[in-house]
N, C-alpha and C positions, 0 to 999 in steps of 0.2 A: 232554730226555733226552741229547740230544748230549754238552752241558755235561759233566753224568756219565761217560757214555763218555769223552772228551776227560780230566778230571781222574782220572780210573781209569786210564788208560794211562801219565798223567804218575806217579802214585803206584807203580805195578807197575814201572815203571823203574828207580824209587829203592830199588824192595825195600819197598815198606810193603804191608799187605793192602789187597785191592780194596774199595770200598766198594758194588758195586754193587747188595751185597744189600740194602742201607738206600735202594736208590731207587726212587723209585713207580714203575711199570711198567704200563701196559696193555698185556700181553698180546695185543692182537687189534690193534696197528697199529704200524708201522715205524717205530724201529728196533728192536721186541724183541727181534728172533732174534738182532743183533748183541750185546745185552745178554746175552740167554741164550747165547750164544758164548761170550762172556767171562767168564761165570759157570760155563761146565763143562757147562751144560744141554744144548746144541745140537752136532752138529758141523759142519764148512765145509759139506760139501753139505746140510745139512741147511736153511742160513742162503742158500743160494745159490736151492733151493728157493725156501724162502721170498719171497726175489724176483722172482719169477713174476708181478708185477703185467698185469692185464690192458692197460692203458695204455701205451703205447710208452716215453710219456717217464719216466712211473712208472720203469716197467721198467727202464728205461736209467742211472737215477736208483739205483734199487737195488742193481742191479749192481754199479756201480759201487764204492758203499758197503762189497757184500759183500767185495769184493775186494779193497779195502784196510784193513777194520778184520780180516778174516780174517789179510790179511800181521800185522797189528802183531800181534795173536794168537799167529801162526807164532814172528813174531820173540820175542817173550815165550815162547817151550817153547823158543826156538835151534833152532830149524828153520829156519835159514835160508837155505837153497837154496828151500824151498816159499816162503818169505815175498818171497825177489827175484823169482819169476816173479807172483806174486799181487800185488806193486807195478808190475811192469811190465804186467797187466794192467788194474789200474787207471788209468795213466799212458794206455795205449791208451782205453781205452771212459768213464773221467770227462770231464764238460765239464770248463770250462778253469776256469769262475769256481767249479767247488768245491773246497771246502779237501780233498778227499781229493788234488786234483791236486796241487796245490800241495807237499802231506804228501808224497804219493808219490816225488814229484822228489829232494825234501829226503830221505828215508829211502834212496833208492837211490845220492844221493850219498855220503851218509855213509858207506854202506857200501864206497865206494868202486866203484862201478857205476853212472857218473852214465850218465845216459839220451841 
């Protein structure tokens, strides 16, 4: 599902339509909401919710996620004052070895607001 996510946000860059509605989805296990985010279904709090895992690490894991696929989101409508703090709060609360960290550094430089 990643994958998708991941080539849905490189395409929505370029101006092409999203493809996410052509992707298999279960519904009842993460990362749907962030799917159904980017599909219009959901909104940030709603997806934030969602990450509510009982599990700390879960938790922490999800978060995390929320909070930077929510920026690229933001940054996709040009909302981008809500997308730099939702990058710098992923930058805070992602471990180091996921690609949202990594993502987040890179997006916040670009914008010229390196971290």
């Amino acid at each position: 599902m990643y994958n998708s996510i991941w080539l849905d946000l490189a395409r929505r860059r370029e101006g092409l339509p999203s493809i996410l509605g052509d992707a298999p989805l279960d519904i009842s296990k993460w990362p749907a909401p962030i799917v159904r985010l980017l599909m219009g279904d959901l909104t940030a709090d709603a997806v934030l919710d969602a990450a509510g895992d009982p599990d700390e690490t879960t938790r922490k894991a999800q978060v995390c996620e929320a909070n930077f696929y929510t920026a690229e989101f933001q940054r996709l409508r040009h909302r981008d004052e809500e997308a730099l703090r939702l990058y710098r709060l992923a930058l805070r609360d992602c471990p180091r070895d996921f690609i949202e960290y990594t993502a987040a550094i890179m997006a916040l430089r670009s914008s010229g607001h390196a971290p």
